[in-house]
N, C-alpha and C positions, 0 to 999 in steps of 0.2 A: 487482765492486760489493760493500764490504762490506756487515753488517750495522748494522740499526741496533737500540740497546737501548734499549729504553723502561722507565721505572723507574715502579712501581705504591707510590704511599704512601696510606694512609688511615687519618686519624683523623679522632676529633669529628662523625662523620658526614658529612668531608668527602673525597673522592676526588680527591687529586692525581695527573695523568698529566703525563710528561716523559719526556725522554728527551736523551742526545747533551751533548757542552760547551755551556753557555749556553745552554739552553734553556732557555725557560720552561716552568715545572708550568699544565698546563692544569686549573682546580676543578670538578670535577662535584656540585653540590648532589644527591647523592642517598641514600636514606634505609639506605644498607649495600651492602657488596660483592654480596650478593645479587641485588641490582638490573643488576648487570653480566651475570649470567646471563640473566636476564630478557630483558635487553637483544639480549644473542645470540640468545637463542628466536625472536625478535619475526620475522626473515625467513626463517624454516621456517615460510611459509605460502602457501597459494593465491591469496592477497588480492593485488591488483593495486599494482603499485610506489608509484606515489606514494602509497599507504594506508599501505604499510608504513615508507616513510621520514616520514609522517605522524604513525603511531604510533612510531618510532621518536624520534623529536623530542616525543614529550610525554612518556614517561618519564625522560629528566634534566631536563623544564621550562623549555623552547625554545618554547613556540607561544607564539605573540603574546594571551597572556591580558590582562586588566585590570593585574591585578598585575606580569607583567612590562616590560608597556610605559608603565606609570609608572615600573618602577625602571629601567628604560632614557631614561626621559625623553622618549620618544615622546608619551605623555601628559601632561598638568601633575600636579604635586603634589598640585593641590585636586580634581583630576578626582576621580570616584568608580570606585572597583576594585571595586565591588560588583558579584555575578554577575548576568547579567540575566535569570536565569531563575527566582530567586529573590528576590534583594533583601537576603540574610541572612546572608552571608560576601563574603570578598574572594573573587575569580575567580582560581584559580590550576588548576592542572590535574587536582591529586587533587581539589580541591573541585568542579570543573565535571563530572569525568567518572566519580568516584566516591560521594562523599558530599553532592551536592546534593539537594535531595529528588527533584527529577524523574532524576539521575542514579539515585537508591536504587532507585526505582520501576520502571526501565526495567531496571536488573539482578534485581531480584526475579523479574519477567514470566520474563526471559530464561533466569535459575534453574528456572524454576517449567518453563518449554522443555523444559527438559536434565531435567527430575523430580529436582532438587535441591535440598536444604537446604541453605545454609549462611548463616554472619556474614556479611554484605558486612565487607570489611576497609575501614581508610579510606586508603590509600595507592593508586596506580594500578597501581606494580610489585607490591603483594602481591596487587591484586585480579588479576591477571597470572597470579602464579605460582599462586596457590590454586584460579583457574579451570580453567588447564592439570592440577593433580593432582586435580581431582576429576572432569574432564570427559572428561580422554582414554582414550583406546583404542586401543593403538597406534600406529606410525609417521603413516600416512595420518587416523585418527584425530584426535591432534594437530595435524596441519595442519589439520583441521576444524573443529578447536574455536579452535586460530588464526584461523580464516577470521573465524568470529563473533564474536572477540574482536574484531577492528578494525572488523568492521561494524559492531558498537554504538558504540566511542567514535568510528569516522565519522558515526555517525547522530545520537547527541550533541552534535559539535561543527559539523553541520550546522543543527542545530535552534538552537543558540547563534548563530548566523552569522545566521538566518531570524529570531531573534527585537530581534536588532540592528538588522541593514540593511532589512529587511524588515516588522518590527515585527509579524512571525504568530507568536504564542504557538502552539505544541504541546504536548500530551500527553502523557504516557509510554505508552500505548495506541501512539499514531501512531509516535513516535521508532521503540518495542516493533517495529511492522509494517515500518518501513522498513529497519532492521536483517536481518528474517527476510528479506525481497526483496532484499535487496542481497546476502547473504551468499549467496541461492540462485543469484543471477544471476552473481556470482564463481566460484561452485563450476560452473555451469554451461558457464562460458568457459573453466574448466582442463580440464574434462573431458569425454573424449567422449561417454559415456551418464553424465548423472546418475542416480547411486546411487536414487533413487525420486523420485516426483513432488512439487511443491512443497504440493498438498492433501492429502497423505497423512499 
């Protein structure tokens, strides 16, 4: 079986993958090669699969946001791509899960978790990468702070899901709480004695 070559071009901020005669460049809208790292981070973690092929799918911009299911035509043109937990940009996935104010609020809390300062960034791969170097602590470490990185943008894009089909407005308070239970109940499931108790 030979091999096959895959060729890596990027420009413009745009990330072309191809590879072989006649094949097509597949485009990754993503915001720098940087993001490919990221991207590999993402399943060096404790978080249960479909989480992580979840958050892997929202860093090059794949979930079925507002925005891109009008540019896919899922939606009409006239529909409204505005976020519904705001009202105050289009819904795409840095803004849902990053810089919306309820997203801002629930990283703050989460920050504030960890006894951290910092920017929130406005992109999802930087808020990614910036979490990972200021949060970890070694190999097992890493995976921890992975763990709670998918638990908040699962508990985010639950809350968005809740305030759509459901029509229940939440908090960043609540979002904040189901993040910390979910992340404990993961960490729980990979491991045989959790590390200390979840009141502690």
């Amino acid at each position: 079986m030979g091999e096959r070559q895959v060729d890596v071009v990027y420009e413009e901020g745009l990330l072309h993958l191809g590879g072989g005669v006649g094949s097509e460049f597949m485009e990754l809208n993503w915001t720098g090669l940087h993001s490919i790292a990221v991207v590999a981070q993402v399943w060096g973690s404790w978080t249960p699969s479909k989480v992580i092929i979840f958050s892997w799918q929202t860093l090059p911009g794949r979930l079925p946001t507002r925005e891109n299911l009008v540019r896919r035509g899922v939606l009409p043109l006239d529909a409204s791509a505005q976020c519904p937990c705001c009202d105050g940009e289009i819904e795409s996935e840095d803004h849902l899960l990053v810089t919306c104010p309820l997203a801002r609020a629930v990283w703050s809390l989460v920050h504030r978790w960890f006894v951290v300062i910092s920017v929130v960034p406005s992109t999802l791969s930087s808020m990614c990468e910036s979490f990972l170097k200021i949060c970890r602590k070694g190999k097992n470490g890493t995976k921890g702070v992975l763990l709670v990185w998918h638990s908040v943008i699962w508990a985010l894009w639950c809350a968005r899901n809740d305030n759509i089909f459901s029509e229940k407005v939440v908090g960043s308070e609540e979002v904040f709480e189901k993040a910390q239970i979910i992340s404990w109940k993961w960490l729980i499931a990979k491991k045989n004695k959790a590390p200390c108790l979840y009141y502690e």
